[in-house]
C-alpha positions as a printed Julia matrix, in Angstrom:
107×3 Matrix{Float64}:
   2.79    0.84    2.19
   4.65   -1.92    0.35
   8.12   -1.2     2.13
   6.23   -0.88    5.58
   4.98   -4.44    5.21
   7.82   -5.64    3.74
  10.11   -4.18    7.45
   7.06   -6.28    9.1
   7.02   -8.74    7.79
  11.45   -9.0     8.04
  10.57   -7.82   11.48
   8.52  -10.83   12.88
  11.29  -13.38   11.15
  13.95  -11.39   12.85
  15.6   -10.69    9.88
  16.73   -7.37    8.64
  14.94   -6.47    5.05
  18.67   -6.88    3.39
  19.15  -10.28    4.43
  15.25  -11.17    4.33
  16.24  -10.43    0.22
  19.82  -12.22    0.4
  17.95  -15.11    1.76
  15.45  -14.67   -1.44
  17.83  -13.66   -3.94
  16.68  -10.68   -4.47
  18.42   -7.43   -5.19
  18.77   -4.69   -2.19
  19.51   -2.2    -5.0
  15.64   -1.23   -4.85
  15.16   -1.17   -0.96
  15.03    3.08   -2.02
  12.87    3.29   -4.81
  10.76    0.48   -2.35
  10.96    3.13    0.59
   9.84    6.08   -1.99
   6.21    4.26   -2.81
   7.3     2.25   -5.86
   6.85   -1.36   -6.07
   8.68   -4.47   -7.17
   8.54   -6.08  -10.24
   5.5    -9.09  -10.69
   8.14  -11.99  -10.29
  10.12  -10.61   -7.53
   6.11   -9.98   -5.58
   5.68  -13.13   -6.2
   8.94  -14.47   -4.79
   8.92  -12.17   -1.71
   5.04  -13.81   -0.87
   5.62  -17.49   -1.13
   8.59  -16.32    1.44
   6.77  -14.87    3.51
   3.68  -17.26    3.1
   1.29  -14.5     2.14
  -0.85  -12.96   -0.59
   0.45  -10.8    -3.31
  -2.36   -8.58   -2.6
  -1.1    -7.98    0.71
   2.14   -7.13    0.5
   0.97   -4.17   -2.31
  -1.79   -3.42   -0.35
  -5.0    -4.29   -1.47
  -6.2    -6.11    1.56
  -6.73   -4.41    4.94
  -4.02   -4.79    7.48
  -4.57   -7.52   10.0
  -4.62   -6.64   13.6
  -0.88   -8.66   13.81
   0.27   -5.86   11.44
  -0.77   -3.47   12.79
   0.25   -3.97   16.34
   3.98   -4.83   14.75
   3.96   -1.64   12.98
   3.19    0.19   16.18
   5.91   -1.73   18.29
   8.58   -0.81   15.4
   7.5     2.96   15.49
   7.53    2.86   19.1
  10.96    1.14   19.47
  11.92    3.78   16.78
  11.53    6.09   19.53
  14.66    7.05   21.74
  13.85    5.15   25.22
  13.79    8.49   27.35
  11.03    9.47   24.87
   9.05    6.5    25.41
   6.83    7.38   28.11
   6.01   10.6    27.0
   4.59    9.14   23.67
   2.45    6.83   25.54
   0.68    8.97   27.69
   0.14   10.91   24.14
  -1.2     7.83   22.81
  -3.25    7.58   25.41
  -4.64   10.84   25.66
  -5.48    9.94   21.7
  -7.35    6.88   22.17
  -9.05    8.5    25.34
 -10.72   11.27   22.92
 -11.02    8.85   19.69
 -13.26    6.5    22.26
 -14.71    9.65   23.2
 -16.07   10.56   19.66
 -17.12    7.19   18.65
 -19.32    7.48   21.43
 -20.91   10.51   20.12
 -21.45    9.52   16.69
């Protein structure tokens, strides 16, 4: 969760998460233990949210996504996607939110 909103985050500056930390002065030597679940340490947290002008809470996870985040996270997995693949995954997508509509109405 913590690396996901830390690629969003890099994502909406246009910065890649290496020099989003360069730019910090933070170490990249963690970006794998980072992608694997584990966190930062409190002062580099605490670095990386007065960059980014956010709560700590946030980037750990302890408050709900906002719509903004979310709707990046979807645009990176869907540019993660190889372009001939595209269209196919949104008429997936589709058919998802179709049926998810579909059972909220039922409830």
């Amino acid at each position: 969760m913590f690396y996901e909103r830390l690629q969003v985050l890099c994502h909406e500056r246009k910065l890649s998460v290496s020099a989003a930390l360069q730019i910090m002065g933070v170490s990249s030597g963690n970006i794998t233990h980072w992608r694997k679940g584990r966190l930062p340490k409190g002062k580099t947290l605490r670095r990386m949210a007065q960059f980014f002008d956010v709560p700590v809470d946030f980037l750990i996870g302890s408050k709900q996504e906002s719509l903004a985040v979310q709707q990046e996270k979807l645009l990176l997995l869907f540019e993660s996607v190889p372009a001939e693949k595209r269209a196919d995954l949104l008429r997936q997508f589709e058919k998802m939110t179709q049926r998810a509509r579909e059972d909220a109405d039922t409830q």
